[in-house]
N, C-alpha and C positions, 0 to 999 in steps of 0.2 A: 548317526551322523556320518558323511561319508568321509575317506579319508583325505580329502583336498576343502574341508569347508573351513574357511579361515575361521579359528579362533576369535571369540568375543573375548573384548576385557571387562572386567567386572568393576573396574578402577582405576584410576591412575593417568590412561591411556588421553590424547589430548589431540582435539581438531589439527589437521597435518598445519603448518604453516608454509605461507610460500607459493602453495601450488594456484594462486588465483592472479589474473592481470587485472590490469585496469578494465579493458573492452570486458573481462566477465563482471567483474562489479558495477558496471554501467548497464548492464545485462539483467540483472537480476531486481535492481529498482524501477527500472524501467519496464519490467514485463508485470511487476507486482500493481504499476499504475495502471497495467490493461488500455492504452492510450487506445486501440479501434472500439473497445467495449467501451470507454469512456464519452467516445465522439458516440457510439450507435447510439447508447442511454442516456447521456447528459444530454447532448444536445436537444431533443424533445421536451427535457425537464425544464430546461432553461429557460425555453423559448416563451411561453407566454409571457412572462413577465420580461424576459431582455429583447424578443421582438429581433427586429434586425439590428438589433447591436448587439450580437451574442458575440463576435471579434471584441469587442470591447470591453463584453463581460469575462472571457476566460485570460484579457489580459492583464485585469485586474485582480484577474485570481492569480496568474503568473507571478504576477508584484505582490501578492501578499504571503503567497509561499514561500516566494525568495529572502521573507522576513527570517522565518521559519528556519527555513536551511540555513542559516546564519549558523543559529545554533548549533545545528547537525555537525557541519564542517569545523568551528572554533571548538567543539567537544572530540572530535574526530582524530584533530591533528594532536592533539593529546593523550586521551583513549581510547585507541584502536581495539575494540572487544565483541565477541559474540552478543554481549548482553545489549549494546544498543545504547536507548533511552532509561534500558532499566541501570548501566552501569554510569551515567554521566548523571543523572542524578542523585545516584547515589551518592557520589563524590560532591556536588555542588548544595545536596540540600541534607542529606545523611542517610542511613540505612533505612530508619522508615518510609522515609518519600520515594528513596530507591526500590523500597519493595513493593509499595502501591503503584507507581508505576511499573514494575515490570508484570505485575498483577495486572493493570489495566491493557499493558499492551500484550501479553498474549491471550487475551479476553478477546480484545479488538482483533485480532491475527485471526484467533481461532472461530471468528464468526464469518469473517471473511472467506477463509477454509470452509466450511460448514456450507454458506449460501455457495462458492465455485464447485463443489462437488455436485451441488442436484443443480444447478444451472448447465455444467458439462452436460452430462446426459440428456437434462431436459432438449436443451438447443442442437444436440445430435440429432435425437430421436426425430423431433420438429424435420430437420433437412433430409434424412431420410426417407421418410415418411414424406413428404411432398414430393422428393425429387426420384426418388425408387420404389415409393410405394411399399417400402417397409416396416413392419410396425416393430421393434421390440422395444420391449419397457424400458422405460428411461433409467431405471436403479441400475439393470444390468450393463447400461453404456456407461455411468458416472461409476460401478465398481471394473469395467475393466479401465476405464481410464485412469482413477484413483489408483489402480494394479501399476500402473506403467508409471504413476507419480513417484509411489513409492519403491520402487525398483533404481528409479533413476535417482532418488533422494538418498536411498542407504548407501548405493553403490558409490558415487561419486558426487560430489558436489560440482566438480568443473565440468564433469561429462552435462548436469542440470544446468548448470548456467552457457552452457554451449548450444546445450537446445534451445534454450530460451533466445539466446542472442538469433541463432537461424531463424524461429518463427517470428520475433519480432522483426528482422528483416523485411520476409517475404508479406507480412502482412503491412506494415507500414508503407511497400512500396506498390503495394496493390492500393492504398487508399490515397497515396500521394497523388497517383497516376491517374486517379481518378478526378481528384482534385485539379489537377493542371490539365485535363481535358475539359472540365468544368468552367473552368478560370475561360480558355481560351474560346469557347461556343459561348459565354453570359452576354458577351456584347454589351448593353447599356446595361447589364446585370454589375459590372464590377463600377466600384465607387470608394472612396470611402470615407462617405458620407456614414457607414457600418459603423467606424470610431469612433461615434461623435457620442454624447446620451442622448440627444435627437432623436437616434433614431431606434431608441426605445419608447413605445406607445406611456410609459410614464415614467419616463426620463432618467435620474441618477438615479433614483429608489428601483426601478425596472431593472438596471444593469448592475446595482449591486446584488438585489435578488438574484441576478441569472450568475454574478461572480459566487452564489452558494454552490452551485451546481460545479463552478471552474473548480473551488477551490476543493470540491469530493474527489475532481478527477485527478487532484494530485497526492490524493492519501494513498502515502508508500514511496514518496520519492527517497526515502530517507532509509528506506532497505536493505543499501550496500554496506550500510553501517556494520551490521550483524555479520559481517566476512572478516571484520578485524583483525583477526587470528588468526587466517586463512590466506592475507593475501599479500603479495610482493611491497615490500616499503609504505606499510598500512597509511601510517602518520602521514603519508604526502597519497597514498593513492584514492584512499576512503575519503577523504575530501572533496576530488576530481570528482568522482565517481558522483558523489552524491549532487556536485553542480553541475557534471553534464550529463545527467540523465534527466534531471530537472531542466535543463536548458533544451534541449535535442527535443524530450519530448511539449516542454511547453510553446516552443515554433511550431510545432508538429501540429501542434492543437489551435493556437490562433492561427495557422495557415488553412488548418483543416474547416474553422468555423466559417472566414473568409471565401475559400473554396463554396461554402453550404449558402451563404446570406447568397453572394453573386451568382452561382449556379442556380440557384431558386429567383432569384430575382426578386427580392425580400424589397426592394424599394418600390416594386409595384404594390399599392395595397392590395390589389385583388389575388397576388400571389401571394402576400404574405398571410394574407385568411387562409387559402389551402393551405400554406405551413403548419402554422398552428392547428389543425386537422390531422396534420401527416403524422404518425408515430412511427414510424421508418423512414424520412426523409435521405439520408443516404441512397439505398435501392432506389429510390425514385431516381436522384441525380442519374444515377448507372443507369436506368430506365429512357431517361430523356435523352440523355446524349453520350452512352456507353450501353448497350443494351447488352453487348458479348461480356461486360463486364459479371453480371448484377448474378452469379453462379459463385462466380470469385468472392465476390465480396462475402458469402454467407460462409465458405471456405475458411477466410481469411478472419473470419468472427471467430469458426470453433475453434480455429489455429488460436486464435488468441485467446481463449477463454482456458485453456488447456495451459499456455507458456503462464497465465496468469495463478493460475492452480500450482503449479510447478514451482512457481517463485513465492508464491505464499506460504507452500509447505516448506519448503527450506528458510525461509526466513521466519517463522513462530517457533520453529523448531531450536534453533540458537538460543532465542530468549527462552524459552520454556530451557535446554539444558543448563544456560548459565546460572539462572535460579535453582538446579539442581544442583548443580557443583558446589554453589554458595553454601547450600542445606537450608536457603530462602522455603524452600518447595523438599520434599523425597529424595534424597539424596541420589535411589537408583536413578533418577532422570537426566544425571549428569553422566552416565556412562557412556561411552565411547568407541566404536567396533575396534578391537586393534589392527585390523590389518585393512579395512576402509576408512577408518580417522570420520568416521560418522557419527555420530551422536544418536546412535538405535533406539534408547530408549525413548527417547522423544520422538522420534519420528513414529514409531510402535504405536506412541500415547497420540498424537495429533493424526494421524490416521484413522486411529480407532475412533475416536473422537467423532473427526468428519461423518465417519458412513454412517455412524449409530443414529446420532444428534440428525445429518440431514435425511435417513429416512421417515424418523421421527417427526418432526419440522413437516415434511414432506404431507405424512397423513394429518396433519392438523389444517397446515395453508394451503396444500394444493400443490401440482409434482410440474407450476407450467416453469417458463424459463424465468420469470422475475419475481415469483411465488414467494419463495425463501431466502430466493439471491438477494431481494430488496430489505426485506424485514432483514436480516442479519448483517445485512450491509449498514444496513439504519444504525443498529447496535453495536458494531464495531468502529462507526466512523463516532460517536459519540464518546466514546473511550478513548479511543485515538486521540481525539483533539485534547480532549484534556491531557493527554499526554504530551502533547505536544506544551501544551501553557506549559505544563510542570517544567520542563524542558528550557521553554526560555526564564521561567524563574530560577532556574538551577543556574543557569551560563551567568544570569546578572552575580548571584550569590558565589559564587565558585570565582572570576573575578576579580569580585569586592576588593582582595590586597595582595594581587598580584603585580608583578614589576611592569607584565606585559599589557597590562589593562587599558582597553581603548575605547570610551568613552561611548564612541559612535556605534563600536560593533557590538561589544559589550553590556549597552546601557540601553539606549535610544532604539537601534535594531531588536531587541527582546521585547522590551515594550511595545513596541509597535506590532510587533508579530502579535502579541496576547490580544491589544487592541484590535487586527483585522481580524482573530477566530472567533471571535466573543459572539459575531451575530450570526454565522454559521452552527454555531453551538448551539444559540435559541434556537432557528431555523428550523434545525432536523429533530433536538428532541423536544419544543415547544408543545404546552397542553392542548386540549383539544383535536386533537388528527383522529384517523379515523382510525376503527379497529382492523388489522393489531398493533397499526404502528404509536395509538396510544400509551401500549404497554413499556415502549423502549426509555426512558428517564425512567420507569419506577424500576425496570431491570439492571437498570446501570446501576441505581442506587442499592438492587439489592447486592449487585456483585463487589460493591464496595464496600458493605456493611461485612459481608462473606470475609473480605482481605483483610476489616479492621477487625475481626474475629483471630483470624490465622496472625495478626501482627501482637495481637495480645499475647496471643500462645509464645508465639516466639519474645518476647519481651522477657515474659515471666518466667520460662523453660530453658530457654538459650540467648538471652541478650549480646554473646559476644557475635552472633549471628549476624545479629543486624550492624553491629560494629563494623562487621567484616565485608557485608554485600558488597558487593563491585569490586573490591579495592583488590580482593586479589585475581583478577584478571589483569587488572593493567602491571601488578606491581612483574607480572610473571612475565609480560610482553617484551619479545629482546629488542622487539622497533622502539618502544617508549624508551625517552632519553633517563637518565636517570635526575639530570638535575632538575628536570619538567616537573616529574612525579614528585620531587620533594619540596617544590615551590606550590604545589595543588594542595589547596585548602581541602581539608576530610571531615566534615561535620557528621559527629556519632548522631545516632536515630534518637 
């Protein structure tokens, strides 16, 4: 070892606090939603069943997310902690719920991980190879890029969420630009006639369908959460963060879908059969009336498929170490670099992970760009979302007999959130689909069966374990007030 290599701590040592703003918490959720990859893929997804009211379908999804982050932010202002989902349920439902979902949610993270590492490369290689005539294999571009993930992931978390905030930038303003060059050549293309269910070929059921697709493209808005520990006046900024990154990008995306119906001219039926045809409707727009663009735009994709990898690795990484510290999970996984305030082992374990699992993956589905991206996506947004219901069951329970307790935000908004996931949840993992996405519900089910396995262990072996999940994160937070945390109902597992 040489003699300047900063020392590892073995224990003890604990994520820096402090060193994060608001703009990098808004940074990090918002690259995790992938908002240009979400318009490239959703949008096509959408589109048969929402037609030209796909504006109406993603604002629907807007409004149902925003049930969602209800919860995110009323657990926030509370418990600002690495652990997420997995430490607000803890608290609201008890140590066992809290440990199936932090089980479920770095399940879901790490499939996400999994599919953006061989989609990086895949969609490299792709632009290369078209546009240079280069061929190198795709493994070798998704392991130097994974190289540069994890570089940037041990060494600094604000240096990560700095990059992230740049490439989201510059790609968001390349698709903006595109969009208001769009907007202003559609002529009798803008309407918005778009808003209506009208103008979905089979009306509400059309534009809820297509609000499936809205509401995938906002899995992760809730990813600032995992900075808790890390960031300037958690209890008021983790909040923010997670309502303007959800705000900023769901304009972004009903601006961008509106951009697509008017620029396409979705109210011509003749144009809107070639939509539903086009599986890159974007580049076409750039094609019709930006032709200097349509180079950029593919730029602007692997920009963002890369800031999107980057924000997923740092954020699975937090839930995977707080379940470490707890002794939820191997205790080495809570360890912590001392002199980068990194959480190394987990980073170590979700790296490793990524490349094994996606070359794996890789030789079974195929090495193209939506091969594994999609199937693991499949798999982790089905996790997710139940994570998310646990979530708003926890806010209503954790509540129950507080002083602060409000009806609407507390009762009515939780409910309503579980009510709009319910059919997103049939949606994606529903029986009958085609192979392999048949396999995702029996795999969910076995990784649950897998956690109800480890939670027996832990019941029988260490019960004060599960007593303990979450709580001591928040109790350790010097943002958390103290007569908060002593008003917060703790139901044991």
């Amino acid at each position: 070892m040489a003699a300047d290599t900063p020392v590892i701590e073995t224990g003890g040592a604990r994520l820096q606090k402090g060193q994060l703003s608001l703009p990098n918490c808004i940074a990090l959720s918002a690259a995790v939603m992938a908002p240009v990859i979400a318009v490239i893929l959703n949008a096509p997804a959408a589109a048969p069943n929402a037609g030209a009211g796909l504006p109406l379908s993603f604002l629907a999804a807007f409004i149902a997310t925003a049930l969602v982050a209800n919860s995110v932010i009323e657990f926030a202002r509370r418990l600002p902690s690495s652990g997420s989902f997995y430490t607000f349920v803890s608290h609201g439902l008890g140590g066992g719920a809290g440990f199936f979902t932090g089980w479920l949610y770095f399940a879901a993270f790490s499939m996400f991980a999994i599919g953006l590492f061989t989609a990086n490369g895949a969609f490299l290689h792709d632009y290369l190879q078209s546009e240079w005539s280069a061929d190198i294999p795709w493994w070798i571009l998704s392991l130097v890029l994974m190289g540069l993930v994890f570089l940037l992931s041990i060494r600094s978390i604000k240096a990560s969420v700095r990059v992230d905030l740049m490439l989201l930038g510059f790609e968001m303003l390349v698709f903006l630009v595109l969009g208001v060059i769009a907007i202003a050549k559609a002529g009798d293309g803008n309407t918005l006639h778009y808003f209506t269910p009208s103008a979905s070929p089979d009306g509400v059921k059309g534009i809820a369908l297509g609000a499936v697709f809205g509401i995938l493209s906002f899995v992760g808005f809730e990813a600032a959460a995992v900075l808790g520990e890390e960031t300037r006046n958690a209890r008021h900024n983790i909040p923010r963060a997670v309502f303007g990154a959800m705000a900023i990008i769901g304009v972004f995306y009903i601006f961008m879908m509106y951009a697509l119906t008017a620029g396409y001219k979705l109210n011509d039926p003749a144009q809107l059969k070639a939509f539903l045809g086009d599986a890159t409707p974007f580049p076409t727009l750039a094609d019709r009336y930006a032709s200097w663009m349509t180079q950029i735009i593919e730029i602007a994709a692997i920009l963002g498929l890369f800031s999107c990898l980057l924000a997923v690795q740092n954020a699975s990484v937090r839930v995977l170490y707080s379940m470490g510290r707890d002794g939820a999970l191997p205790r080495a996984l809570g360890r912590v670099h001392h002199s980068w305030h990194s959480p190394y082992a987990a980073i170590y374990t979700v790296t490793g992970v990524s490349i094994v699992a996606g070359i794996l993956l890789s030789a079974w589905l195929g090495s193209g760009i939506t091969d594994v991206y999609g199937w693991t996506g499949s798999l982790g947004t089905v996790a997710v979302i139940l994570v998310y219901i646990m979530a708003n069951l926890a806010l209503i329970r954790f509540f129950a007999r507080d002083p602060e307790r409000n009806v609407w935000r507390h009762v009515v908004t939780p409910v309503a959130g579980i009510l709009a996931l319910a059919y997103p949840l049939y949606y994606v993992s529903k029986p009958g689909q085609a192979h392999p996405y048949n396999l995702v519900p029996y795999l969910v089910l076995l990784w649950i069966v897998l956690g109800l396995a480890a939670y027996m262990y832990l019941r029988a072996r260490a019960p004060e374990k599960l007593t303990a999940i979450g709580r001591a994160l928040a109790e350790d937070e010097d943002d958390l007030a103290e007569g908060k945390l002593a008003s917060a109902p703790v139901h044991a597992g």
